[in-house]
C-alpha positions as a printed Julia matrix, in Angstrom:
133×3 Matrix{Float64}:
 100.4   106.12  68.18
 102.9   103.9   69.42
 103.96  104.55  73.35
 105.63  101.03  73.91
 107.54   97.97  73.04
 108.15   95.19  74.83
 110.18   91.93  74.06
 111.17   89.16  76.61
 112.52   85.57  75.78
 112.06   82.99  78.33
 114.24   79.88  79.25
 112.16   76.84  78.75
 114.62   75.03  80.92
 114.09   77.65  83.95
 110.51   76.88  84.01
 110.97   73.16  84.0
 113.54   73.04  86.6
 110.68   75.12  89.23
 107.81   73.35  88.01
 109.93   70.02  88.94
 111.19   71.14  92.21
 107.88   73.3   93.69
 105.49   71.81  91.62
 102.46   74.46  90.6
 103.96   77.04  92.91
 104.89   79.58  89.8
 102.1    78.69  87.77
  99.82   79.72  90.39
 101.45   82.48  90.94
 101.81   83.7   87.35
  98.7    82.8   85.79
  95.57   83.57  86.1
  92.42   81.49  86.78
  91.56   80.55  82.99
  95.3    80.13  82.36
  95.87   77.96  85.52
  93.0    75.61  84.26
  94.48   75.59  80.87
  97.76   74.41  81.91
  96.48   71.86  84.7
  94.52   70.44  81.47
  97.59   70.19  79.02
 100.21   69.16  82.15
  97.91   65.92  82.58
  97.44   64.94  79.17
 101.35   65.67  77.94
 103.49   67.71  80.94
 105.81   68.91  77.73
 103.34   70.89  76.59
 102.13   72.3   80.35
 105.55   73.28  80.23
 105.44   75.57  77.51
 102.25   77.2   77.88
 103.37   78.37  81.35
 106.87   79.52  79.5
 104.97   81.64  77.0
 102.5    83.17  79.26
 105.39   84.2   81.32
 107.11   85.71  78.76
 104.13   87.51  77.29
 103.6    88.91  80.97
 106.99   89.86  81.07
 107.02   91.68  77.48
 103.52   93.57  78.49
 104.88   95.07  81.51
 107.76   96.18  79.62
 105.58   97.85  76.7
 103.33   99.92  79.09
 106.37  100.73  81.27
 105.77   99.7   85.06
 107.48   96.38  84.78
 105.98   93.75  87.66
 104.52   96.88  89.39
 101.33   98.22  90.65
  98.84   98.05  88.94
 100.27   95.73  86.55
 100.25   92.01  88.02
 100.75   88.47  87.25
  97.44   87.1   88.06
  95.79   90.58  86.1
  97.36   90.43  82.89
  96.16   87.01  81.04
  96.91   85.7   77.61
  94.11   84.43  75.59
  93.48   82.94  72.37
  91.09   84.07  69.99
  89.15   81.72  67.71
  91.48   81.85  65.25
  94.55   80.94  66.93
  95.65   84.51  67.71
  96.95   85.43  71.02
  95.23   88.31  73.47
  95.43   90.05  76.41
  92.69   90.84  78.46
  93.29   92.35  81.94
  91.75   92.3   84.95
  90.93   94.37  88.07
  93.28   97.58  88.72
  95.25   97.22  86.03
  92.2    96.82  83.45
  91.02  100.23  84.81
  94.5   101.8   84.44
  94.57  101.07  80.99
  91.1   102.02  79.7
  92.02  105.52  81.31
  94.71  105.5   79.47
  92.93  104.79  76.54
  95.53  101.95  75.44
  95.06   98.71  73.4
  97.74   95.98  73.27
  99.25   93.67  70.24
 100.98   90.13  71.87
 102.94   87.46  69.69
 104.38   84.41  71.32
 106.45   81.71  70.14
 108.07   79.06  71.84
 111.06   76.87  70.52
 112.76   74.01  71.94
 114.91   75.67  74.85
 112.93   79.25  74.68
 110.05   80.87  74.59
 109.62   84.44  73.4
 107.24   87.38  72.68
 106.56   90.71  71.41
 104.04   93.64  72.69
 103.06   96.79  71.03
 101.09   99.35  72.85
  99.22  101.52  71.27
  96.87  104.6   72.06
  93.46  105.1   70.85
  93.64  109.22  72.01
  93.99  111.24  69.34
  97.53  113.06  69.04
């Protein structure tokens, strides 16, 4: 059974425009560990791209916390909610600390799309729960 949506779409330009004037002030704040690595890799090898992985992940945050409806509050956190890729391409969200126990009690799993375009960056979450009824 469904029990939320979320949607966010991000301005690529916003992101740009911090990450030139405070430097890796947001993404350290938004991503976590494994992401922050990620995008210190692609920033140094083309900064466009650094760019848009931290705009996605943001928006994907942003769209999660809207689906399991607390928005940027406890437990759900920046730094606990990180976007993944499987194998095959596919994007995933596995969660950390507080907010990974909150949702196993809850008995929730979590769908993700992102896309990013020129100017934007956008995504999609469905939550789900596995209780029956």
């Amino acid at each position: 059974m469904v029990v939320g949506i979320g949607t966010d779409i991000c301005d690529v330009r916003r992101i740009r425009a911090s990450v030139e004037r405070n430097g890796a002030r947001l993404a350290t704040r938004v991503l976590a560990p494994g992401e922050f690595a990620t995008w210190q890799s692609r920033s140094q090898r083309w900064p466009e791209r650094g760019i848009r992985f931290l705009a996605t992940r943001f928006s994907a945050k942003e769209s999660f916390s809207k689906a399991i409806g607390l928005g940027m509050c406890m437990p759900m956190t920046w730094r606990h909610c990180e976007i993944i890729n499987a194998p095959s391409g596919k994007p995933e969200i596995v969660l950390h600390g507080a907010l990974k126990l909150w949702f196993e009690q809850r008995r929730l799993v979590a769908h993700i799309t992102l896309t990013d375009e020129s100017d934007y960056a956008a995504s999609f979450c469905v939550v789900e729960s596995l209780s029956d009824g």
